[in-house]
Structures are given as C-alpha cells and as structure tokens.
N, C-alpha and C positions, 0 to 999 in steps of 0.2 A: 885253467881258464883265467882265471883273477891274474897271474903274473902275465901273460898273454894280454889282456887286456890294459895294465899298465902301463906298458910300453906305450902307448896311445891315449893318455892322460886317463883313463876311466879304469873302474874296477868292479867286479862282480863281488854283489855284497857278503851272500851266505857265504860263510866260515867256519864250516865243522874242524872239530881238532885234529880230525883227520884228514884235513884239507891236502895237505902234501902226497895223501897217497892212494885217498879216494876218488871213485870214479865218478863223474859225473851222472850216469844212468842209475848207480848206484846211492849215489846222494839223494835220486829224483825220488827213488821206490821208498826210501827211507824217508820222506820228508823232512831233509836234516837242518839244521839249524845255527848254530853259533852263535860267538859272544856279539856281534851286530845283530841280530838278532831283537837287539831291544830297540831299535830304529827301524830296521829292513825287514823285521819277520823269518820267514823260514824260506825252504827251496819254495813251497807251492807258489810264493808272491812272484816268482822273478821265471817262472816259464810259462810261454806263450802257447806252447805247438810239441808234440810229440810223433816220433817216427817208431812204430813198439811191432814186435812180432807173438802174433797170439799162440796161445797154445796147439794149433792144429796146423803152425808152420805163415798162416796167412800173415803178408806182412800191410800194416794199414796205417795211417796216421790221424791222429786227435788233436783239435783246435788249429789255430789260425795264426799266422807270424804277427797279427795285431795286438793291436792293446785291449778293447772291445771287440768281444765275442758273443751274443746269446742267440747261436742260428745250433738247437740243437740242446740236449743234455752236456752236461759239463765232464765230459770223461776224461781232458786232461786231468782236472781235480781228482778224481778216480784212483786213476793211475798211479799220482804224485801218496806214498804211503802206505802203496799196496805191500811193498815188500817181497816182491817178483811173485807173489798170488797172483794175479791175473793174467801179466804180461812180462814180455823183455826188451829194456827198452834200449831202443840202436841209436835214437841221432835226437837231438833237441837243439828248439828254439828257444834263447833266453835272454830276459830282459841287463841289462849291464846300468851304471850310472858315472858321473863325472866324478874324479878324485877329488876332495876336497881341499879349499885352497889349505885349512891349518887343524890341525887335532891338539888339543891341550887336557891334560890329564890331572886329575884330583883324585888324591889318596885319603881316604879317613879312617883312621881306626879307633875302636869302640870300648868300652871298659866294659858295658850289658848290649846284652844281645837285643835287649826289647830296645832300646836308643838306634841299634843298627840297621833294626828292622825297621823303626818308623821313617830313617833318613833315606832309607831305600824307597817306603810307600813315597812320601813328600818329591822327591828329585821327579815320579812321575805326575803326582797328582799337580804342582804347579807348573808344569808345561814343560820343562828343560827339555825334553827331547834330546836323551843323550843317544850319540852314537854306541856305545857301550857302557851297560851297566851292571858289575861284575862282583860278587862277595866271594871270600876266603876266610873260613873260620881261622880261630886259635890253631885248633892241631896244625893245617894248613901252614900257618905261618910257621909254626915251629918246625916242620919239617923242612919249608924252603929255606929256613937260617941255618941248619943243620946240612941239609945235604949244598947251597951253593956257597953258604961259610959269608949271609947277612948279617946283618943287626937290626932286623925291623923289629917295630914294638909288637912284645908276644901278648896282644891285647885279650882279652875273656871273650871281649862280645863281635872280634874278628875284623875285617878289613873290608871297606866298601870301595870301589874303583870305578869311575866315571871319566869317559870320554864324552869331550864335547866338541864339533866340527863345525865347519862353515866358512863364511870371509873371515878375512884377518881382522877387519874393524870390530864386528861383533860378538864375534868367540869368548872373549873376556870379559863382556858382561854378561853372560852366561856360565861363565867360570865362577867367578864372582858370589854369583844368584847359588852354584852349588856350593861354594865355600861358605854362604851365608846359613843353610840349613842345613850344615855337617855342627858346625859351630853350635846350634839352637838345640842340635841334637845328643850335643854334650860328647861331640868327637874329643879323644885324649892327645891325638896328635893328628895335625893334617899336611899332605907334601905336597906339592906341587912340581915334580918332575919334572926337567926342562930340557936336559938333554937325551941323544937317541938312547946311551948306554945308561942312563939313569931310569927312562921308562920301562927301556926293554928290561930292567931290574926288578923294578918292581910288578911288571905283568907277567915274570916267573912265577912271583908268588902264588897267585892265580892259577896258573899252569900246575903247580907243583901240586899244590892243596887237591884237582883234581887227581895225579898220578902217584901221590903217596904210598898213599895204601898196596899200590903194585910195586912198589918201589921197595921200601919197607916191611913185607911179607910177602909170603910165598903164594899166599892165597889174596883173593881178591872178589869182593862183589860189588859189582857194578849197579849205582846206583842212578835212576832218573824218573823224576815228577815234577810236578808239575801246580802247583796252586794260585789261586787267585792273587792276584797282587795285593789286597788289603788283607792277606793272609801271611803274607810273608814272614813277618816277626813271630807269630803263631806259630808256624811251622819249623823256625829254625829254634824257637823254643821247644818244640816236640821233639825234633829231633834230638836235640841234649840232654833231654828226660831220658828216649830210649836208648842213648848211648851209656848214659851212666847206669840204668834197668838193668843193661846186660853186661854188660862192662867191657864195651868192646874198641875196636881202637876205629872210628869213625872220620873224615874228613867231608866237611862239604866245603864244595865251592859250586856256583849257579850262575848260571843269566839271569839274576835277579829283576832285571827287567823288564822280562816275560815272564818271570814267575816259577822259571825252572831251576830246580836243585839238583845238584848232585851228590847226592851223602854217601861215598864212597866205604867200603867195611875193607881193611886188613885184615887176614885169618892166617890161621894156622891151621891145614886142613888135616893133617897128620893128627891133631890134638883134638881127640871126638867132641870135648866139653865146649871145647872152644868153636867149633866148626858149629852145634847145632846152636850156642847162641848167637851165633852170626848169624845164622837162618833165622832164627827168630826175629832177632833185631831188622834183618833185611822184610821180612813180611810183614813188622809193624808200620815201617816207614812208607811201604804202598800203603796201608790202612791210614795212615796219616794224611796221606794225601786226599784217597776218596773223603775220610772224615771232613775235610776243610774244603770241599767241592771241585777239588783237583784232579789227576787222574796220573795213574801210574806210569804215564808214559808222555814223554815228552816230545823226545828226538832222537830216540836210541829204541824206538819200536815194539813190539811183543817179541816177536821169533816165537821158540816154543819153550823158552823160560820162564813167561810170564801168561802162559795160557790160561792159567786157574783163574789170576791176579784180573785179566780182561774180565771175566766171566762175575768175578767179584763187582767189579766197579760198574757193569749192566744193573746185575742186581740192585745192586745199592741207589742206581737212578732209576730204575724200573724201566731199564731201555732192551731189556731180553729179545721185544720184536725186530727191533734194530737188528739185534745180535744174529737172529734166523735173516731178518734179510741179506746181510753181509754173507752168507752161507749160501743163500739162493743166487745172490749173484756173484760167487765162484762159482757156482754150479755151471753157469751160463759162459762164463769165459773160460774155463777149463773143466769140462766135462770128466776126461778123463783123472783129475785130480794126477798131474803130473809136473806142475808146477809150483816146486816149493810145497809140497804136502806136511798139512798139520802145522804151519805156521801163522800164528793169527788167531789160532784156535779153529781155523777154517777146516775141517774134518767130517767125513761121513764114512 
C-alpha cells in the first residue's frame, strides 16, 4: 500500500517491520504500529470502513469511507485488534497523507541511561513532534558494529534517534530545538546524517538491536510493552536490573515515542539453566510494565503466549469485568468458538 501510494506523492503512515510482507487485514486485526508511530499512532487511526466476513459466513461491512462517523457503535474500532476473534477481514478503507517535503535525522548517544530516558520524555514533552522517535541500547549497538562491521559509539546508556519532517524552511529549527535538549541531556556524541547511505546506516542500528537476539542465538523471546512516556527512563532502567538479575543476553530497541519497548531475550534453548532464566527474565519484564501503568502488549498482540500475562494485568487494574465482557462479546460474534479459539484468552 505505502509503495503504491508513493508513486502519487502520498504515503500511508503505519510501518510494522513487517511491512514488506504483511498483510493488510492482517495489520488491521493486529492493531499494528511502527516506528511513525510516534506522530501517526497505530493501524486503528488511519481506517475508515471495513468489508469482514463473520463467523457463520455472513459477509457485512463496518463504518463509513468518511472522516466523522457516530451513526451507531464503533465496531470498526472492534474489529481493528481483535486478532481474527471476531472476524475476517476482506477489503478496507484507509486514510493515506502527503509525503513530506524533508526528513532530517538526529542521532544521540548516551553515557547513563537515566540522561537517555529523560531526552526521550523532554523531545515529547516540549512539543517536537517528531516523525520518529526510536532507542537502541548498548547490546543493540554492539551487535549492529559487529554484524554490519560500524564504528558507532558503544555508549552504556544507548542511542536515541529522531526524525523530524515538514517544509524545508522549518525542519531545522526543529532539528536544532532537538539538538538543543540531546546536548542538556548530556549526549556523548550527536550526528547528524545527511546523506541517504549515512541514514540508512545508522537506522540499521535500530533495526539490528531489534533482531539481534534472533540473529545471534538459536532461541529467541519476543519481547513488547508498553509504558507511559514519563515512565520511560524507569523502565529502561528495569529492564537492566533484570537483565543483569538473570544474566541473560537482552536487546531493546522501542518506539519510544509511544512508549513501546522491545526488550528482546537471545537463548539457548538446548541449555535448561539458560532457557528457564529466560523465562523468568521474559515474565519480569511484563510485570515491569503492568508495575509502571503499562500493559504487556503493545503491537505484537496476546495470541496464546501471553494469555496468563492479559489476565495478570486485569487483575492488577481491577478490570476482570472488562475481561468477562470481552468473553461475552465473542460469544456473540462467534458462537461457535471457531474463529481463532483460545487467543486473547477468549475461551469457554
């Protein structure tokens, strides 16, 4: 869709990393997200109208190709996260936007983690409005120097990465504005990327610090939460508590400007000692999240890996009733429990 739309000066925002090979209806049911994400939000912001076939064959559609909609319950929202529990969806309406005249990119890296976390809160809290706003720990870096053969600085407190878009007059004072609080924040070195093969270098990094862990071991857990943005520095401290706790080989990288982490776990699944503190490590890091008002899922959904993990973070809000409603209403769109059974925790 997004290359399709290029062609024609515009482009569709959401950007899962899966973008090259994901499906659209399948993006929908996931409410998937990306690194624009910290400007544009997720899939639920950019579709209008859905075309879904229910469980008993009937084929019907939800909302309206407009922008304003309240004739009715909002069952595109519904739909958009269900996780093909309710529905399957066949055709969508979606909003698109114009390409921006210029993107200009800021690199910062960190010597403490608490310094990296606060230049992440500050970049939202005074207004920047970045197009993307992206961190990569230490391991991250070191793996991307290692596997594409860099020399970025192997900083402690990791790499913060901001995109800033718009006219070409304005972009730079806004560039500027984030250079000014990388600097306050006591960044050790800042770049400024100018060329296509210089960006595209350094938004490997990024890249990389996500897929290490599968890269670099056999085993792999998939990590995604989700915390308040004045939580951020918090949490990437947590998490380096429980990586050194257990002692295990950990990367995050996040959409830090939504507030989502990815604390990814390399294992060795062959090696018992090592596999069960990975699990453990992997169960703290949801607890870290409910703990600092977040929730264990971001944009990579429950399935049925994370059944217990939903059921934890009810609890912990006292939202249990929620939890039976969501229950009552599969009951209602798939009677027969034949749609995606037992994902969601949706089960009887």
């Amino acid at each position: 869709v997004d290359n399709e739309c290029r062609k024609y000066g515009f482009f569709f925002p959401p950007d899962p990393a899966s973008a090259r090979i994901a499906t659209v209806g399948g993006s929908i049911a996931e409410n998937a997200g990306g690194m624009r994400g910290a400007r544009y939000g997720v899939m639920r912001d950019w579709v209008l109208k859905l075309e879904v076939v229910l469980a008993d064959g009937t084929l019907t559609y939800f909302g309206e190709a407009v922008y304003k909609n309240t004739a009715g319950y909002d069952l595109v929202g519904l739909m958009i996260g269900s996780e093909g529990t309710l529905g399957i969806i066949t055709r969508a309406w979606l909003k698109i936007m114009p390409l921006p005249e210029r993107i200009v990119r800021i690199v910062g890296f960190f010597d403490r983690i608490e310094d990296a976390g606060r230049a992440i809160f500050r970049v939202r809290r005074e207004g920047v409005n970045p197009l993307i706003l992206e961190y990569a720990d230490r391991e991250g870096i070191i793996a991307a120097n290692r596997i594409k053969k860099f020399n970025y600085p192997e900083a402690n407190g990791g790499m913060v990465l901001v995109d800033v878009d718009g006219p070409k007059v304005g972009v730079e004072s806004i560039a500027e504005k984030v250079v000014k609080i990388f600097r306050e924040e006591n960044a050790s070195t800042i770049l400024r990327p100018s060329t296509p093969e210089e960006m595209e270098n350094i938004m490997d990094i990024r890249r990389i610090a996500f897929t290490a862990p599968a890269r670099l071991y056999p085993g792999f857990i998939d990590g995604d939460i989700v915390v308040p943005l004045s939580k951020i520095g918090d949490a990437l401290v947590g998490i380096d508590e429980i990586r050194r706790k257990y002692n295990v080989f950990i990367t995050v990288a996040g959409h830090v400007g939504d507030g989502n982490l990815h604390p990814n776990i390399g294992v060795n699944p062959n090696n018992r000692d090592e596999w069960e503190r990975a699990e453990k490590a992997a169960y703290e890091l949801n607890m870290l999240a409910i703990r600092l008002g977040g929730s264990i899922a971001a944009e990579h959904g429950i399935g049925r890996l994370k059944e217990g993990l939903l059921l934890k973070q009810f609890e912990a809000r006292n939202q249990l009733a929620a939890y039976n409603l969501m229950k009552e209403i599969k009951k209602i769109f798939d009677p027969k429990n034949i749609l995606n059974p037992g994902v969601c925790a949706l089960r009887w």
